[in-house]
C-alpha positions in Angstrom: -6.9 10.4 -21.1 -7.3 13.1 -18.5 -6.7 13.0 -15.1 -7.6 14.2 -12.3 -6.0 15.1 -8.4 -8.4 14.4 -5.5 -8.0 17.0 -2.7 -9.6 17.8 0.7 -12.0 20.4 -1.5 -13.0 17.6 -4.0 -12.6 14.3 -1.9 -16.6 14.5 -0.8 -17.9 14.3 -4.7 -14.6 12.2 -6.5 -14.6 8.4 -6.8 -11.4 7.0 -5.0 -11.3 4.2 -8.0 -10.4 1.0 -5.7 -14.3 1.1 -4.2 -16.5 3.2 -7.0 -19.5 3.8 -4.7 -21.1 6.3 -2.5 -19.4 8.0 0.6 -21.9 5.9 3.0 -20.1 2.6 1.9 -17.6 1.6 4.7 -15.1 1.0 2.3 -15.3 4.2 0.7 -15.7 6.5 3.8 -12.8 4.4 5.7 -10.6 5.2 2.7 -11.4 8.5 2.7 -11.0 9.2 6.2 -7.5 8.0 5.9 -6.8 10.6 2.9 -8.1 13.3 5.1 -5.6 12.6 7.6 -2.6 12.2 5.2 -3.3 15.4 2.5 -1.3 17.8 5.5 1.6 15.2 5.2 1.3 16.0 0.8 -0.2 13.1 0.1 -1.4 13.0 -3.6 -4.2 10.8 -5.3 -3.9 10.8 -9.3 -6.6 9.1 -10.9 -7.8 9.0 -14.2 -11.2 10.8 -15.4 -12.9 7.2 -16.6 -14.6 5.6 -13.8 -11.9 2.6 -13.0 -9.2 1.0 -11.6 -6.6 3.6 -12.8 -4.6 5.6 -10.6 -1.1 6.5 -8.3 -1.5 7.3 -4.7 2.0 8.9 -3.5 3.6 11.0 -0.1 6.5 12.0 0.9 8.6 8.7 2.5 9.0 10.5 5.8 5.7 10.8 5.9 4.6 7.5 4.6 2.9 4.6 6.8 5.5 1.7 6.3 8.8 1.6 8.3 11.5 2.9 5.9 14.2 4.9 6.0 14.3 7.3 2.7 13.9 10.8 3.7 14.0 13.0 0.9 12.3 10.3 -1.3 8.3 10.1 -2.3 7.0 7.0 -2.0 4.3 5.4 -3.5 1.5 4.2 -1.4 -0.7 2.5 -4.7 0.0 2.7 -8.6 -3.0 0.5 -10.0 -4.3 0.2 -13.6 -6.5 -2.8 -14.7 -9.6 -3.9 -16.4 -10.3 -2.4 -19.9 -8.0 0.5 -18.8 -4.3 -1.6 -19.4 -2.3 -1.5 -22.3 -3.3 2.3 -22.8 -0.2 3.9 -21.7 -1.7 5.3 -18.1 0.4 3.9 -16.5 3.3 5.5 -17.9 1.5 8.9 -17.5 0.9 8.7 -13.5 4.1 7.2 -13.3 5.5 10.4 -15.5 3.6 12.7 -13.5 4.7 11.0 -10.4 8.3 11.4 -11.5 7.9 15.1 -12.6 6.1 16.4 -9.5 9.0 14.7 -7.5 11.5 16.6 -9.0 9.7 19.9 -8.9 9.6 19.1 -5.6 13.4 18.5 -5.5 13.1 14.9 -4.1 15.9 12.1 -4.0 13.6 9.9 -6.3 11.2 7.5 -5.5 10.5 4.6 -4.0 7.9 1.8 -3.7 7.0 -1.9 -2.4 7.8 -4.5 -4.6 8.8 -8.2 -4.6 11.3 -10.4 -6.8 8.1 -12.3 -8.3 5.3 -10.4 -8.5 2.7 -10.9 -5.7 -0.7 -9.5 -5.5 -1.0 -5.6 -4.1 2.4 -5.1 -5.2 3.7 -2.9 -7.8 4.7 -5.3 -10.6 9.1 -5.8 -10.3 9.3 -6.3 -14.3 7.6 -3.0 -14.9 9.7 -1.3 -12.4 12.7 -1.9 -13.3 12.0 -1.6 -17.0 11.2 1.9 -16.2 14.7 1.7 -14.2 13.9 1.5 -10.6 16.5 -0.9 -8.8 16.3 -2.9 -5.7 17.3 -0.9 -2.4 16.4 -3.4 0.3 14.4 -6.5 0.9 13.2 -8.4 3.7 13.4 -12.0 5.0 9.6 -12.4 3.5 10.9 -11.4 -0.3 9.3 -8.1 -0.1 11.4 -5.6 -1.5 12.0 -1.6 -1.5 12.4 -0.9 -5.3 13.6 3.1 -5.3 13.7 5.1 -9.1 17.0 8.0 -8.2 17.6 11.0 -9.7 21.2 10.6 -9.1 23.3 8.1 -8.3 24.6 9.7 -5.3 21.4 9.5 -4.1 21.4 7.9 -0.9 19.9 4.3 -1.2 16.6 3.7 0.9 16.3 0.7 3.2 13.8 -1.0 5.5 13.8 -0.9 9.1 15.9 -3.7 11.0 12.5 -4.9 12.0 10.4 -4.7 8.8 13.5 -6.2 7.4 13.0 -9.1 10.0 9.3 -9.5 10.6 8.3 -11.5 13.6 5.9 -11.0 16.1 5.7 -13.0 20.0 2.7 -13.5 19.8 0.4 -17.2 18.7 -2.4 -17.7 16.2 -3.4 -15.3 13.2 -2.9 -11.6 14.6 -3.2 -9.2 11.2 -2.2 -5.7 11.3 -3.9 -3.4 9.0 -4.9 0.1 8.5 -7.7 2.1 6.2 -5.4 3.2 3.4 -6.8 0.2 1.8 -10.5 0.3 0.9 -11.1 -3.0 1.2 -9.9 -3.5 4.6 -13.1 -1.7 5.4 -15.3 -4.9 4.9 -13.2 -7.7 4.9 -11.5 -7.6 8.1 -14.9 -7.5 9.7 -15.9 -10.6 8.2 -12.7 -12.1 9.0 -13.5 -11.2 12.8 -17.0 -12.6 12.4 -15.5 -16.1 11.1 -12.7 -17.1 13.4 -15.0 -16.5 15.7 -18.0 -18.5 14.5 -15.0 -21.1 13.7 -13.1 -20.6 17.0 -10.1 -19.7 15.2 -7.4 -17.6 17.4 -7.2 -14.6 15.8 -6.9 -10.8 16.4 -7.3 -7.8 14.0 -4.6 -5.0 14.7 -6.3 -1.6 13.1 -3.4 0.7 12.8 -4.3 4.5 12.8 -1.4 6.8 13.0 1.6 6.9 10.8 4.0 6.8 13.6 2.4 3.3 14.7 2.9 2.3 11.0 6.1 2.9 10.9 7.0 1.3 14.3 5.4 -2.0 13.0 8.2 -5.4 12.0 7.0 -6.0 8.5 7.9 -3.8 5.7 3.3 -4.1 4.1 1.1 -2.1 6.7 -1.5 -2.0 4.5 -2.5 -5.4 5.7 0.3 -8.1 7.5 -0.8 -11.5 8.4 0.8 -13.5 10.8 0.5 -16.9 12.1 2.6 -17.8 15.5 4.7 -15.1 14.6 5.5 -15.2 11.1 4.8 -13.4 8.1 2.1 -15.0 6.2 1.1 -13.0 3.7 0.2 -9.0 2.4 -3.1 -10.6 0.2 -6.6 -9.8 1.5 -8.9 -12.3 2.5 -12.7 -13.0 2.2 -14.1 -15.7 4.6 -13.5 -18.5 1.9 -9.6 -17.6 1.6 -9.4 -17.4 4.9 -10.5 -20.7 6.2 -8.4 -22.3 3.1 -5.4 -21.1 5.0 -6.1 -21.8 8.1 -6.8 -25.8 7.0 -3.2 -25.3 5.5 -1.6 -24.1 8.4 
């Protein structure tokens, strides 16, 4: 397999593999909008040359948009394979890659989401720690700070006190979210669109600067649903989902 590393000189004419489509799709151009703004801060995007779900997306943890403490670490933002790409291997090449550009860079190691089960836009906790990350931290929701040393005296990286703690004073669904996921792009629209057609209290939060990110109590910024100021859940919703909760809650 070869691969490939999006840049600002490339970015235009390169798939982004989450949303394989053209640059006038919202998904697409919100995406790369928000990889515009973070190549300064060394963000890298490592995808494979097949068209599919098969890439890392990583940046240096002081620079990253979720509220941790790790400086010296890089952390990873997205490490997806699926579809007929699995069991090839790939992901123990971007991980590799990941890993060697990290210490030519002369980080601390690296560090990622994670979650003692595995939940869905989370890096898989088995397949961490087989390839020997360890827990660091992990918050009152379950998610976790999973971080791969290069030395044990490395120091350990940790959560905010209020990612650790997420709660919010504020009633009904209120979701914070910003464009580093694709997808955000057209589903939180349609989420707008139903709890208002169903007269559902809600309120869309669309974060847009890393230090906003990083100020936010819950350790996923990506997307963070609440409900009368809990955590509900990091998943993405489409309309269906969403209603489904709502009847649970």
């Amino acid at each position: 397999m070869d691969y490939i590393r999006v840049t600002k000189e490339n970015l235009d004419k390169e798939h982004i593999c989450c949303a394989i489509s053209n640059n006038k799709d919202i998904q697409v151009s919100s995406k790369k909008h928000w990889m515009e703004q973070c190549f300064d801060d060394g963000l890298v995007f490592l995808k494979s040359t097949e068209r599919g779900k098969c890439f890392i997306e990583y940046i240096p943890a002081e620079n990253a948009w979720v509220p941790i403490i790790a400086d010296g670490y890089l952390y990873i933002d997205c490490f997806w394979v699926s579809g007929s790409l699995k069991g090839h291997g790939y992901a123990n090449d971007l991980l590799s890659a990941c890993i060697a550009d990290a210490k030519e860079q002369k980080k601390a190691g690296l560090c990622v989401l994670s979650s003692a089960k595995k939940r869905p836009f989370l890096s898989d906790p088995k397949y961490l720690q087989y390839k020997g990350f360890r827990q660091a931290d992990i918050s009152d929701t379950g998610i976790a700070l999973f971080y791969l040393p290069f030395d044990d005296a490395a120091p350990v990286p940790q959560f905010t006190e209020a990612a650790r703690h997420p709660h919010i004073d504020e009633d009904g669904y209120v979701l914070y979210y910003t464009n580093q996921c694709p997808f955000n792009g057209k589903y939180v629209p349609l989420l707008e669109a139903t709890a208002k057609e169903h007269n559902i209290p809600f309120k869309a939060v669309h974060i847009e600067t890393k230090e906003d990110a990083r100020a936010l109590p819950t350790p996923c910024t990506t997307y963070a649903m609440f409900y009368r100021g809990n955590f509900l859940t990091n998943e993405q919703f489409n309309d269906k989902k969403f209603l489904k909760m709502v009847e649970e809650n």
